[in-house]
C-alpha positions in Angstrom: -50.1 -16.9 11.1 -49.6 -13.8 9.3 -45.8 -12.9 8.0 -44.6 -9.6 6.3 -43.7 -9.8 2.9 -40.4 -10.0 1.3 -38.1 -7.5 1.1 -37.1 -6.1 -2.7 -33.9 -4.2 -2.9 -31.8 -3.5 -6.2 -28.6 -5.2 -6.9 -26.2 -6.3 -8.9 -24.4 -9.8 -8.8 -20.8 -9.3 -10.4 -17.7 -11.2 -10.8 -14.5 -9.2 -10.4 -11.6 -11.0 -10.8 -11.3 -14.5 -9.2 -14.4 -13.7 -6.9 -18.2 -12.9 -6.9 -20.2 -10.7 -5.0 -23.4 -8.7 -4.5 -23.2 -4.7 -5.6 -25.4 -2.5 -4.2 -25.8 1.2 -4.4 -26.3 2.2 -1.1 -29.1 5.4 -1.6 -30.5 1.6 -2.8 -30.5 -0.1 0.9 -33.3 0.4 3.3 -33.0 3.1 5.4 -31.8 1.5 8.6 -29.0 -0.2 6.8 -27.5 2.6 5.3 -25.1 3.0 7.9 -22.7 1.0 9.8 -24.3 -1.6 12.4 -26.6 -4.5 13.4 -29.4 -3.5 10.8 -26.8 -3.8 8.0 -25.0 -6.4 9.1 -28.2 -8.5 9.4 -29.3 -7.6 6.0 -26.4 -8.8 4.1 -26.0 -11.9 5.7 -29.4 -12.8 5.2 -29.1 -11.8 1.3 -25.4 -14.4 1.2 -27.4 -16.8 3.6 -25.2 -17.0 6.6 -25.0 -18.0 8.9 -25.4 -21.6 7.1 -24.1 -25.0 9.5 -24.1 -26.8 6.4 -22.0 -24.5 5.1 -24.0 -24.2 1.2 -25.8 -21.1 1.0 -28.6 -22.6 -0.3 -31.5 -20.2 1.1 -28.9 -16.8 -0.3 -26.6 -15.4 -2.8 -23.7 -16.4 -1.1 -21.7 -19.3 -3.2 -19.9 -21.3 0.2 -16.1 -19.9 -0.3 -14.7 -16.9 0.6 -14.4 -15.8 -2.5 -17.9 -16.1 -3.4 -19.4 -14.9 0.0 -18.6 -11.3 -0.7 -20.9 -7.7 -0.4 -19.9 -4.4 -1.7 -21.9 -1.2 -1.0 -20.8 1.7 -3.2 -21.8 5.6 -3.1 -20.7 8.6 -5.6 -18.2 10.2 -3.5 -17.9 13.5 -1.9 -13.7 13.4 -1.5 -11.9 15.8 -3.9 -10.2 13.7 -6.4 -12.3 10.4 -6.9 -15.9 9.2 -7.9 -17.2 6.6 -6.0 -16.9 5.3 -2.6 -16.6 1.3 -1.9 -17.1 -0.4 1.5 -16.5 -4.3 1.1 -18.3 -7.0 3.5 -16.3 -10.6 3.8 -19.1 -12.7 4.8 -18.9 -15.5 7.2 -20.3 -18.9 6.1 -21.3 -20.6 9.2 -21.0 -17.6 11.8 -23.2 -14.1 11.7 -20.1 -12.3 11.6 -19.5 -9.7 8.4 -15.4 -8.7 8.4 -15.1 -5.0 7.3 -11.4 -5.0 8.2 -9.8 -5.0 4.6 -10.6 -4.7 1.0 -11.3 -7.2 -1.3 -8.7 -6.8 -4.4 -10.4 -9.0 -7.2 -13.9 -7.1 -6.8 -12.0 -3.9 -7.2 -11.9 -5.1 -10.7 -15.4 -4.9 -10.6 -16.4 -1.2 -8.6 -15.3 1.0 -11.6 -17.5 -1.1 -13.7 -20.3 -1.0 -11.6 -20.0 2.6 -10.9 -20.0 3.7 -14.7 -23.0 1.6 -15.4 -25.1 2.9 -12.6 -24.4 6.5 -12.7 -22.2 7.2 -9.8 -19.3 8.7 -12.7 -19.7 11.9 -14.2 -20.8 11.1 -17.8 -17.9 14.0 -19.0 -15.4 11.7 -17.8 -16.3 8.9 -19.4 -15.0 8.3 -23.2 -17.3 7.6 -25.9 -14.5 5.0 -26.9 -11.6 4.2 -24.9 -10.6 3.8 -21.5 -12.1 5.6 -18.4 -10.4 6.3 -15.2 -12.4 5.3 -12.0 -11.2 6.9 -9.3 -11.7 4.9 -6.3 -12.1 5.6 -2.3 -11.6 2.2 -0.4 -13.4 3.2 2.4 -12.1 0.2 4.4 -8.4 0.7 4.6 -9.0 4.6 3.5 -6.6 4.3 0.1 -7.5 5.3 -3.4 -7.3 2.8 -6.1 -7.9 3.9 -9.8 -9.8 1.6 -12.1 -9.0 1.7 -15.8 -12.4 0.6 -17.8 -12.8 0.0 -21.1 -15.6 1.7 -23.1 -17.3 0.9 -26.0 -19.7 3.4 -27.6 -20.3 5.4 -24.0 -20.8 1.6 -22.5 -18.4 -0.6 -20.2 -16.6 -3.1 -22.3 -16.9 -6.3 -20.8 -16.2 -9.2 -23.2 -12.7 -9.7 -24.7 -9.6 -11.8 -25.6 -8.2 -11.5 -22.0 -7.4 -14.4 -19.8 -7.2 -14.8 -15.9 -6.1 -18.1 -14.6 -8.7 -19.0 -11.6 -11.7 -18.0 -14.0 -13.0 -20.1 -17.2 -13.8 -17.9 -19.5 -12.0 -14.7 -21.2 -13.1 -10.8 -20.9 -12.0 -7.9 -21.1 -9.1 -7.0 -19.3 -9.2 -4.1 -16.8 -6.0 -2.7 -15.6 -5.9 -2.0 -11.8 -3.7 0.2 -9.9 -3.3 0.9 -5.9 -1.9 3.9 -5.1 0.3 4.1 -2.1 -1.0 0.6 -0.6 0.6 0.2 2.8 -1.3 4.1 3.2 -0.4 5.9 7.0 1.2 2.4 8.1 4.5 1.0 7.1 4.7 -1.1 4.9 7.3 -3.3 6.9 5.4 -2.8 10.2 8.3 -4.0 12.2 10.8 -2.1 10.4 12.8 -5.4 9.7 12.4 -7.7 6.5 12.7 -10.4 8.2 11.4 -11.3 11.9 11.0 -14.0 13.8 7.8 -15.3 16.2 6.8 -18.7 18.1 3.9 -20.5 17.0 2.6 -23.6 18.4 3.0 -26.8 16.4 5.2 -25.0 14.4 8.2 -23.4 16.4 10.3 -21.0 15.6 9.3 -19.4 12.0 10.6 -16.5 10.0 8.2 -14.2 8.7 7.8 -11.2 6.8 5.0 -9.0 7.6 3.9 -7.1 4.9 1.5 -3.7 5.0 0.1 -3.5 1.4 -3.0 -4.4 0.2 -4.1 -6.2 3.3 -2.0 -7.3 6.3 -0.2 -10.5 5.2 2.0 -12.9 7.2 4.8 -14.3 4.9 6.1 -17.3 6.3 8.9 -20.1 4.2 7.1 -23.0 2.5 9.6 -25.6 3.8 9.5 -24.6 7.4 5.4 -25.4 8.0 6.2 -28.5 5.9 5.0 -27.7 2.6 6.8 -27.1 -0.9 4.5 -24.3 -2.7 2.8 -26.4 -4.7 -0.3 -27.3 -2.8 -3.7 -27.6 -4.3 -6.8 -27.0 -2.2 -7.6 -30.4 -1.5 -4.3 -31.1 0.3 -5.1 -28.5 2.4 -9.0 -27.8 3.2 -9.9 -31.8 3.4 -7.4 -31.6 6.7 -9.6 -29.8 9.3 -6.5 -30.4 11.9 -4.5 -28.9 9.5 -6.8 -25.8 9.0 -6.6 -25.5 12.6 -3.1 -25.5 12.8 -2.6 -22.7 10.0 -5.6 -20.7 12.0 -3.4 -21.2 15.1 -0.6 -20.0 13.3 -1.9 -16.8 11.9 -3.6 -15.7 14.8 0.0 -15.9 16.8 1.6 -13.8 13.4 -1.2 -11.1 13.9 0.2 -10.7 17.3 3.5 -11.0 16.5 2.7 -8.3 14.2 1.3 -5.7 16.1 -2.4 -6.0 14.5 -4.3 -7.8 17.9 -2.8 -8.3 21.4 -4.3 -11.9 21.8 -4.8 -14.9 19.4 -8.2 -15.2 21.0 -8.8 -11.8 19.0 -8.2 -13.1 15.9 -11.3 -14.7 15.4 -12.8 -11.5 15.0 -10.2 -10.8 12.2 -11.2 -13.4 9.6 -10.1 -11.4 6.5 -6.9 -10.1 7.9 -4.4 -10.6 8.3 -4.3 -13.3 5.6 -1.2 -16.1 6.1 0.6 -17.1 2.9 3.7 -18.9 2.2 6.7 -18.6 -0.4 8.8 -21.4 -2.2 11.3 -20.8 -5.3 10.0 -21.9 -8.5 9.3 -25.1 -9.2 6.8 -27.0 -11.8 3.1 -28.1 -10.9 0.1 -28.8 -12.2 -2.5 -26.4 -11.7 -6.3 -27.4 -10.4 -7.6 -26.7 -13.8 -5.2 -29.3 -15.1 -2.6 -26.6 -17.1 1.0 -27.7 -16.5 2.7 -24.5 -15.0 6.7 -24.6 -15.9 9.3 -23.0 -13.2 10.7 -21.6 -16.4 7.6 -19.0 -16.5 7.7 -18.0 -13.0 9.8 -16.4 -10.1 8.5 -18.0 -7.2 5.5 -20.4 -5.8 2.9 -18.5 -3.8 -0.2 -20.2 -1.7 -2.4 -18.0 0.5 -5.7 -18.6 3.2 -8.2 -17.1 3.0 -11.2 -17.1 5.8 -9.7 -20.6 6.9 -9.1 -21.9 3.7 -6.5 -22.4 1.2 -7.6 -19.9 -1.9 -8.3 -21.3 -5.1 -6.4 -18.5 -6.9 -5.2 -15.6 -5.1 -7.0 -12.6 -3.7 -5.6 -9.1 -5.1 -4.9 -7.9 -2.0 -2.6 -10.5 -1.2 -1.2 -10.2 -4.9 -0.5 -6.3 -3.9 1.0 -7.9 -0.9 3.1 -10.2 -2.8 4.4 -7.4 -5.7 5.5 -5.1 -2.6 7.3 -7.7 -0.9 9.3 -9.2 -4.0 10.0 -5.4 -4.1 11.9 -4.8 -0.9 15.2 -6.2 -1.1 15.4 -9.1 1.9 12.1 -10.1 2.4 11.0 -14.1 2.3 9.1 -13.6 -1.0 12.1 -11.3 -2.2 14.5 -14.2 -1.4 11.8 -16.8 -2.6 12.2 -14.9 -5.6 15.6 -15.0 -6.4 16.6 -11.9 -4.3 17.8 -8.6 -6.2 15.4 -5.8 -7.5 13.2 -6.0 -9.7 9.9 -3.7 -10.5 7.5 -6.9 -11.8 7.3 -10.5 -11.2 5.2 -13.6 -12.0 3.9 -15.7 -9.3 2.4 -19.4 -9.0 -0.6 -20.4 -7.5 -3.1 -22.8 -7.3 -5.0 -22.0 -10.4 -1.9 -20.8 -12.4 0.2 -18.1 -12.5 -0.1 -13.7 -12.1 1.7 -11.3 -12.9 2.4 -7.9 -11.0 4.0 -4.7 -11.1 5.5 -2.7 -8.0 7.4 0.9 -7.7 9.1 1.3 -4.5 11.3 4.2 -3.0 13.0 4.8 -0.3 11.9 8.0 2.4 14.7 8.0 4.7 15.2 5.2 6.4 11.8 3.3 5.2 10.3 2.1 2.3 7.9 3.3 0.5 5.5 1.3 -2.1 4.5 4.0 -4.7 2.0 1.8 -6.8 1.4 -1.7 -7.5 -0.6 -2.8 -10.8 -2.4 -6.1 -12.2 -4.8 -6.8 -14.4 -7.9 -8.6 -14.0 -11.7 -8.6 -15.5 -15.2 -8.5 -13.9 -18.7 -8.8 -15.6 -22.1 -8.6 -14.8 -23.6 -12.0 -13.9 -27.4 -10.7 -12.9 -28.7 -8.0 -12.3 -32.4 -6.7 -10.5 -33.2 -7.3 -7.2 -32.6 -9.5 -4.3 -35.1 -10.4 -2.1 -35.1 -11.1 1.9 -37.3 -11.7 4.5 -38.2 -8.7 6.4 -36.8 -8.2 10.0 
């Protein structure tokens, strides 16, 4: 039996922050997948290998986590005022499902990089030595993020002294700010700080819904029976558990005004994510490092995709630094309460910190910018190859 041969498409594999993905350009894609729908959707789960029921992506690119199971297309851009366009893809492992509801905050780490080396800056505004200023369109949630790369000799910098916890080795450290993050919406959908909603298995739970970054449910440590310390294993090795916390953020998406069913949620993997806040307290970290209450404000542990994180995604971290930020929320009162313009959380693989200016407009905050830094490199780079359609 005669089978068409493989497709060949260039791409880049990157890490940006605490996650990995595949980069492409999209002039790069095949025709039919250079726009939204079934053709591109098919395409890049076949290049990650989902769906997978044994959940390894062995037969594609995709490494079995949600942070690893990541696409990002990217395009010069044609809106005044920025340079390249990104559209992120949160792959499913064991569904054909791709999540284009949010961004992905770690690989933003990674876009500006990307977009020097592959032409979609203009060389005049890139520094022979020195830092470069990506301006970037997150054509997901429609906000602009800028990028701040370090150059060496014309090239991106990417090896240096600079160390993130939830990634083993040091690079250099790229300074990432989101501009306006909770965009059109408010940032405090609800208007309140604080709210309450019912969720089954749970009860009664006060939350704190947060519009920055990505949608994220803030709920109390202690009142889902946890302390803020948890590792992964204490949490993904309990399938009834997982269930439970799916459960749980499906009814604070409702709750929230983002779906108008739980049975919708399911088609809202990526957002909103669920997290929860303790005060500072020491742990041990996964990686072994002892992490002292001394150097942080408060504990932080977020899902992701139906898992506990391993780190934290930068969205969430955006999510956190505006919520310490607005006087009365959980991870404000986690925190210590008071104001406060930068904080340093706790999370499974160590600690972060980040940076938020708020104001008031009226009678609603507004969250101005929130910064972080992070790192990305080039892993591989070439082409990937997939079986034709």
């Amino acid at each position: 039996m005669n089978h068409p041969p493989q497709l060949r498409i260039p791409a880049t594999y990157m890490r940006g922050g605490t996650s990995k993905g595949v980069f492409f350009r999209l002039d790069d894609l095949p025709e039919a997948a250079r726009a939204p729908g079934a053709a591109r959707d098919a395409l890049l789960l076949r290049v990650i290998g989902s769906p997978d029921p044994y959940a390894k992506h062995t037969d594609g690119m995709g490494g079995a986590t949600s942070s690893t199971s990541k696409t990002v297309i990217l395009s010069k851009s044609t809106r005044a005022g920025h340079d390249v366009d990104y559209l992120f893809g949160q792959v499913a492992i064991d569904k054909a499902f791709i999540d284009w509801s949010g961004n992905c905050g770690n690989l933003t780490a990674a876009v500006g990089s990307f977009a020097i080396s592959n032409g979609l800056v203009d060389r005049s505004r890139i520094p022979d030595n020195g830092i470069c200023q990506v301006r970037i369109w997150q054509a997901n949630i429609g906000q602009t993020i800028v990028a701040h790369v370090p150059i060496t000799a014309g090239q991106v910098q990417e090896t240096g002294d600079f160390e993130l916890d939830g990634v083993s080795f040091p690079s250099a450290e790229v300074r990432i700010d989101f501009l306006d993050p909770a965009g059109e919406g408010a940032v405090l959908p609800t208007g309140q700080p604080v709210d309450e909603f019912e969720a089954p298995g749970f009860g009664r739970l006060k939350a704190s819904f947060i519009n920055a970054g990505i949608p994220t449910i803030f709920v109390n440590a202690a009142d889902i029976g946890f302390d803020g310390r948890e590792l992964q294993p204490v949490i993904n090795d309990h399938p009834e558990l997982l269930a439970r916390l799916e459960l749980l953020r499906a009814h604070g998406a409702v709750a929230m005004g983002l779906i108008k069913h739980i049975d919708e949620a399911a088609q809202r993997q990526h957002t909103p994510k669920l997290a929860w806040v303790a005060p500072a307290a020491d742990y041990q970290a996964s990686s072994g490092k002892a992490v002292s209450a001394a150097d942080i404000d408060l504990n932080v542990r977020a899902m992701s995709m139906g898992k506990l994180h391993h780190a934290m995604m930068g969205t969430a971290a955006v999510a956190i630094a505006a919520a310490a930020a607005l006087p009365g929320t959980l991870v404000n009162l986690a925190a210590g309460g008071g104001e406060g313009d930068s904080l340093v959380f706790g999370h499974p693989s160590g600690t972060l910190k980040v940076g938020a200016g708020v104001s008031r407009q009226g009678d609603a905050w507004q969250v101005d910018k929130v910064s972080m830094s992070r790192s990305a490199r080039v892993l591989m780079e070439g082409w990937v190859r997939v079986p034709a359609a």
